[in-house]
FISE-995343 format. One record per residue: residue number from 1; x negated, y, z of N, C-alpha, C in turn. Coordinates in nm, 4 decimals, always signed. Last residue first. Example, Ala and Ser with C-alpha at 12.3 -4.5 7.8 and 13.67 -1.06 7.14 Angstrom:
<rs>
R  seq       n_u       n_v       n_w      ca_u      ca_v      ca_w       c_u       c_v       c_w
R    2   -1.2850   -0.2250   +0.7080   -1.3670   -0.1060   +0.7140   -1.2900   +0.0030   +0.7870
R    1   -1.3190   -0.5690   +0.7800   -1.2300   -0.4500   +0.7800   -1.3200   -0.3300   +0.7800
</rs>
This chain:
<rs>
R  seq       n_u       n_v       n_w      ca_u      ca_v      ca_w       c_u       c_v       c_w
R   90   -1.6676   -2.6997   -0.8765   -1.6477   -2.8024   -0.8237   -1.5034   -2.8093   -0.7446
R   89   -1.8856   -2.5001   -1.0468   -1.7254   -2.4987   -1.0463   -1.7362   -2.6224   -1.0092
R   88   -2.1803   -2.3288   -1.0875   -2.1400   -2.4289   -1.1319   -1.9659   -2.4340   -1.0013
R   87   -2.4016   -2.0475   -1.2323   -2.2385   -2.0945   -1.1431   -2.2149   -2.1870   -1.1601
R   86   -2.6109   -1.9384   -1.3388   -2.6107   -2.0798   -1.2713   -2.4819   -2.1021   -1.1459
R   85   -2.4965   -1.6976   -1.4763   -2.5410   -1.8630   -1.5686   -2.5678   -2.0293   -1.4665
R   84   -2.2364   -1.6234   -1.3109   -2.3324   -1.6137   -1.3242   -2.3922   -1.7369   -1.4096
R   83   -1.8543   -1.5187   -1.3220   -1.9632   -1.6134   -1.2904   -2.0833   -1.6209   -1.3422
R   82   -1.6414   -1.3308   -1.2426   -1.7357   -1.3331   -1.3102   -1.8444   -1.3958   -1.2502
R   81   -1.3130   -1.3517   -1.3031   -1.3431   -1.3875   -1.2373   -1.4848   -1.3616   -1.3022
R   80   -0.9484   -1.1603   -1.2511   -1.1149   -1.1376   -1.3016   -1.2181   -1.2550   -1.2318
R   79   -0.7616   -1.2079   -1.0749   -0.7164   -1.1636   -1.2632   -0.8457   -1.1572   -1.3147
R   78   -0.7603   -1.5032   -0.9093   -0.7105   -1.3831   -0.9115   -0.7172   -1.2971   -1.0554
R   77   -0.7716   -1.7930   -0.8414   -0.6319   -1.7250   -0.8778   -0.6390   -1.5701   -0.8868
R   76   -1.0895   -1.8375   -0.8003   -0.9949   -1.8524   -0.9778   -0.8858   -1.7817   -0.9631
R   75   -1.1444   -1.7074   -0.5617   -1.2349   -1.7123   -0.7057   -1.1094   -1.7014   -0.8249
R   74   -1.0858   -1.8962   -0.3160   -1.0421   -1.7283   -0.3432   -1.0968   -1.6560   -0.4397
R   73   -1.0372   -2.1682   -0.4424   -0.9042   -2.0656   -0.4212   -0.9121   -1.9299   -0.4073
R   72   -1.3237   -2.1725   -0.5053   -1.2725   -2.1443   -0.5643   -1.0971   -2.0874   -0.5653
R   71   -1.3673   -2.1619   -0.1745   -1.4591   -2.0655   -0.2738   -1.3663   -2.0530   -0.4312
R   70   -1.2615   -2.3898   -0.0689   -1.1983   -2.2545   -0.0060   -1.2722   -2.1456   -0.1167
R   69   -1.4284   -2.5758   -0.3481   -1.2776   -2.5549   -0.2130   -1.2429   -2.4345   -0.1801
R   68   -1.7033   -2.3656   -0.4473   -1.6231   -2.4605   -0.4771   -1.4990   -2.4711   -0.3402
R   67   -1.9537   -2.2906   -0.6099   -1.8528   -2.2552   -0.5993   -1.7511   -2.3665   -0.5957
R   66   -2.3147   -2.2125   -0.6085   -2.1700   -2.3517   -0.5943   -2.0975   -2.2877   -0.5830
R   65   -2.3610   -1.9121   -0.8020   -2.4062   -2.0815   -0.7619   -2.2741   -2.1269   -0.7953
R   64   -2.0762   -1.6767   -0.7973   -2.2530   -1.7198   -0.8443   -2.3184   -1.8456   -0.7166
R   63   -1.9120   -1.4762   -0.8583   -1.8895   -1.5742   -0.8570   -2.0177   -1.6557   -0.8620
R   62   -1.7016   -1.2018   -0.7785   -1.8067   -1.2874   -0.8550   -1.8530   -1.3826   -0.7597
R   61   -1.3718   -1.1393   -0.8981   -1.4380   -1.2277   -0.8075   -1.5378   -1.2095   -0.8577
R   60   -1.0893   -0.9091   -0.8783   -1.2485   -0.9425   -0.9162   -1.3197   -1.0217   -0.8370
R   59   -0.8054   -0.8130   -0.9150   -0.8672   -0.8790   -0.8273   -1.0052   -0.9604   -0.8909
R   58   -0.5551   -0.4801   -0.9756   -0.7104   -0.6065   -1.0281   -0.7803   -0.6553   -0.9513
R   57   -0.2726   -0.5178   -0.7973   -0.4170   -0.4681   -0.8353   -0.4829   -0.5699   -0.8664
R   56   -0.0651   -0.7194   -0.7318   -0.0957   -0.6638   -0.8420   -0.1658   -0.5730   -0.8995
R   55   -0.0909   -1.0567   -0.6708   -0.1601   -0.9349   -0.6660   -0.1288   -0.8360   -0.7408
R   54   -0.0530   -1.3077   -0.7127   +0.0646   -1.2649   -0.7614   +0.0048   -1.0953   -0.7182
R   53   -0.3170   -1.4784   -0.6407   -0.2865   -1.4953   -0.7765   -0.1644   -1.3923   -0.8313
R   52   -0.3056   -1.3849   -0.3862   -0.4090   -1.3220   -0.4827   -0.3630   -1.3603   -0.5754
R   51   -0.1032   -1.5097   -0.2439   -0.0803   -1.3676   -0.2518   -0.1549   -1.3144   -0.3707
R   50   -0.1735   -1.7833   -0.2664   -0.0528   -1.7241   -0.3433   -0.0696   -1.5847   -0.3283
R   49   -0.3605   -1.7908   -0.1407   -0.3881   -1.8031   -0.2752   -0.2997   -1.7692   -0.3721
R   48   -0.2579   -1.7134   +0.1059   -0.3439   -1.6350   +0.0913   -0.3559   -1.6851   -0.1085
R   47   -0.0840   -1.9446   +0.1361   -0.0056   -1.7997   +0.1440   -0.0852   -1.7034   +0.0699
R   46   -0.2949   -2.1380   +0.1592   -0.1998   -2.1729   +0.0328   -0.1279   -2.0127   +0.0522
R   45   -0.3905   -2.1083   +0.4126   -0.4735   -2.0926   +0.3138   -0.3526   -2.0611   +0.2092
R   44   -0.1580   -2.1105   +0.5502   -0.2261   -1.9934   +0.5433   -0.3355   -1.9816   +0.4268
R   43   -0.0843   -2.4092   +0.5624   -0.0046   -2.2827   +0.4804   -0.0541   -2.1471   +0.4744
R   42   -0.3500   -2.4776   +0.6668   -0.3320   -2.5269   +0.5231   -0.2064   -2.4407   +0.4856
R   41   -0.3177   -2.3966   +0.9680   -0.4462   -2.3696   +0.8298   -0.3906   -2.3254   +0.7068
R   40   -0.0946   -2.5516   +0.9945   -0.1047   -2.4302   +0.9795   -0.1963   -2.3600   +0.9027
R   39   -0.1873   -2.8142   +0.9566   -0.0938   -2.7947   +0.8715   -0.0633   -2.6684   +0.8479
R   38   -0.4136   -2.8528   +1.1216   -0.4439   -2.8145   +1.0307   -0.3444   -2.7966   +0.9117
R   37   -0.2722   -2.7913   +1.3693   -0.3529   -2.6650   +1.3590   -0.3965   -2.7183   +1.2031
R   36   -0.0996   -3.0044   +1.3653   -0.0030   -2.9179   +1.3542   -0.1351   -2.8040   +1.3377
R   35   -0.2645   -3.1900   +1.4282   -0.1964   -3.2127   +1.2697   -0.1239   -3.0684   +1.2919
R   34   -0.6247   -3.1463   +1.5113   -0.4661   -3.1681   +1.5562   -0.3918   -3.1831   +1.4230
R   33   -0.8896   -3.1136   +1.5911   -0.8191   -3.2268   +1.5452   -0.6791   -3.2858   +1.5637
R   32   -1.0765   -2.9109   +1.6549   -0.9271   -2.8892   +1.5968   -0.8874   -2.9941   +1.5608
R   31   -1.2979   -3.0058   +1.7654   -1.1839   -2.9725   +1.8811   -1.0401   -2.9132   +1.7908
R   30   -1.3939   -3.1863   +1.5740   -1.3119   -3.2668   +1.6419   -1.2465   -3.1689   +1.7326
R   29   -1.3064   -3.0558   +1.2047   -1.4005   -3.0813   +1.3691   -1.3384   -3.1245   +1.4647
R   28   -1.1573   -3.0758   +0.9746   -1.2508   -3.1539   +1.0294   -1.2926   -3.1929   +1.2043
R   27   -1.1600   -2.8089   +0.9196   -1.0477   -2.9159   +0.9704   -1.0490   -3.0147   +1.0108
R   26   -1.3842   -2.7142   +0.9482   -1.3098   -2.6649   +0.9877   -1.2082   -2.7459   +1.0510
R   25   -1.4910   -2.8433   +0.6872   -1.5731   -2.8568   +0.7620   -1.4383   -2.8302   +0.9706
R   24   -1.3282   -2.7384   +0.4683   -1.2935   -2.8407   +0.5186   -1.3946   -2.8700   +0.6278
R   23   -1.4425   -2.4626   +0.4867   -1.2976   -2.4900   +0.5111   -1.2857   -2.6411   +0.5545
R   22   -1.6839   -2.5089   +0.4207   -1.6634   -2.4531   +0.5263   -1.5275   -2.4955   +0.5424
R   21   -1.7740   -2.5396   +0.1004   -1.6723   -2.6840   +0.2123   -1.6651   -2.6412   +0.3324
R   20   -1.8851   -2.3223   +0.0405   -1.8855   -2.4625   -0.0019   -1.8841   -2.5334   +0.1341
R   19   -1.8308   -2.0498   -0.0609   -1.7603   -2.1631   +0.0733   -1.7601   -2.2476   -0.0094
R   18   -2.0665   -1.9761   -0.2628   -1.8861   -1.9283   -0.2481   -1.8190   -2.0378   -0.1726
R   17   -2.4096   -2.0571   -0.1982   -2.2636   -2.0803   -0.2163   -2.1520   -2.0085   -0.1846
R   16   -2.5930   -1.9243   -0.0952   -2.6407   -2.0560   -0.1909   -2.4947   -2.0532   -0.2334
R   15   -2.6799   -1.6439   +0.0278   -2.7659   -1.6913   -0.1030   -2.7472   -1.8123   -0.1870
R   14   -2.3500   -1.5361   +0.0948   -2.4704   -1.6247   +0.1166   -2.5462   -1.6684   +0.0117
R   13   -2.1483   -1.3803   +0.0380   -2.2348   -1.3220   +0.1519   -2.3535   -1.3976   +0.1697
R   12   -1.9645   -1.3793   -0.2418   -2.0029   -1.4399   -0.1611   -2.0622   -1.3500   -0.1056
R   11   -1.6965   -1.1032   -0.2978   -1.8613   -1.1934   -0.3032   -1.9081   -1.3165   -0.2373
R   10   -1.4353   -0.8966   -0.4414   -1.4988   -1.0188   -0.3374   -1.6296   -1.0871   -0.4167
R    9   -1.2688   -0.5983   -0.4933   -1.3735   -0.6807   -0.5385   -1.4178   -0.7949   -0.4313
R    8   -0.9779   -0.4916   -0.5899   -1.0151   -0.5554   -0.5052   -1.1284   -0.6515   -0.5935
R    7   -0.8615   -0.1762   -0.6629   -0.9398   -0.2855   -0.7132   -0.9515   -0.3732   -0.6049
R    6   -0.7822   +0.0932   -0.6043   -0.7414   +0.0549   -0.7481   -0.8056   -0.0634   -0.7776
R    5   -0.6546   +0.2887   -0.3072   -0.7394   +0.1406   -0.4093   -0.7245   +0.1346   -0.4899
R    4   -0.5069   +0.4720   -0.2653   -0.6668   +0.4791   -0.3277   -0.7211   +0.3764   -0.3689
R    3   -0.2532   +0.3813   -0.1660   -0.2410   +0.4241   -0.2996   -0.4291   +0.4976   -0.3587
R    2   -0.1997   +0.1104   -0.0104   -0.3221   +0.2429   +0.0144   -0.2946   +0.2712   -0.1309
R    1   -0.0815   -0.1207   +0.0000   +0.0000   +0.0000   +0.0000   -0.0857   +0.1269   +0.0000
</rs>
């Protein structure tokens, strides 16, 4: 609703990967090993992929190395994605 944005840009933050497998690492662990914390997770993730894919400012990913699980939901659904020669998609 900030009528100054005109973009949403996202990065990775780490020299090797766009969340490679943090997410599932997450659901994983044994003190969240509940069905109801990772069913919540899992509609929050899925809310969040839905929001970016139906966005309607330009949503820019880049995109560089691994890219992959929680990396590519917040990568592919949005309207720009720009991946580097050694991006690889998993």
């Amino acid at each position: 609703s900030d009528e100054k944005t005109q973009f949403i840009i996202i990065k990775s933050t780490g020299p090797k990967a766009f969340s490679a497998g943090g997410d599932l690492k997450i659901l994983t662990s044994t003190s969240l090993n509940s069905e109801n914390i990772r069913n919540t997770y899992l509609k929050d993730e899925y809310q969040l992929l839905y929001l970016i894919g139906t966005y309607k400012l330009p949503y820019v990913a880049l995109i560089n190395g691994i890219t992959m699980g929680g990396g590519c939901g917040l990568s592919i659904h949005g309207s720009f994605r720009i991946a580097t020669e050694i991006t690889t998609v998993a």
